[in-house]
C-alpha positions in Angstrom: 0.0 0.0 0.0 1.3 3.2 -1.2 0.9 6.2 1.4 1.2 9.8 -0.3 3.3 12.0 2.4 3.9 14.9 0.1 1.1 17.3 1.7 2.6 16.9 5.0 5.1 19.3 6.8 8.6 18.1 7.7 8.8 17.3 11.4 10.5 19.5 13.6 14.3 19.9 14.2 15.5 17.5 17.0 16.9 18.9 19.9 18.3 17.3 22.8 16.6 16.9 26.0 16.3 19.6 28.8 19.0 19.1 31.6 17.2 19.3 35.1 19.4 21.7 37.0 22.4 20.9 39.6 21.4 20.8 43.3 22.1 23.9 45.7 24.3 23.5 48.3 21.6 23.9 50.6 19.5 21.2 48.7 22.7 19.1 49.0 23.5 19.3 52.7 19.1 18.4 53.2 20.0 15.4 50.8 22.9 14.1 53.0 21.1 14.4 56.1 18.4 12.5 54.7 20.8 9.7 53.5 22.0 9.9 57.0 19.4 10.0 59.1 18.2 6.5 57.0 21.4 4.8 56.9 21.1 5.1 61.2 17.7 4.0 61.1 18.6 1.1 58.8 20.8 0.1 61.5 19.0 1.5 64.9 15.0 0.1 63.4 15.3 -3.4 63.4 16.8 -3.5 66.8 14.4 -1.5 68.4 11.2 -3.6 66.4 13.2 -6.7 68.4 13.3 -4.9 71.5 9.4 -4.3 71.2 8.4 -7.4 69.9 10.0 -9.3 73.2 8.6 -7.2 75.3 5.2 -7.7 74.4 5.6 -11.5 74.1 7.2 -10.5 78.0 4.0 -8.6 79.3 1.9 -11.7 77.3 3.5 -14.5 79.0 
């Protein structure tokens, strides 16, 4: 099947993708407390859900 593309106007010129800008400083600092404050409780949360879960099955027994 022959399509007939003449009419139609040429597409437009490419152009590369928007760049999302760099972080501020402050924005950066906010980040790495972030990162920090869930690398601790990556560590700190499971013991404390132990702690917790024997002291209910302490109070239960």
């Amino acid at each position: 099947m022959f399509v007939d593309f003449r009419d139609q106007p040429p597409p437009p010129p490419w152009q590369p993708p928007r760049r999302r800008p760099r972080l501020t400083a402050r924005q950066e600092k906010t980040l790495a407390a972030i990162i920090g404050v869930n690398v601790v409780l990556l560590l700190v949360a499971p013991i404390g859900g132990a702690t917790l879960i024997g002291a209910l099955a302490l109070l239960f027994r």
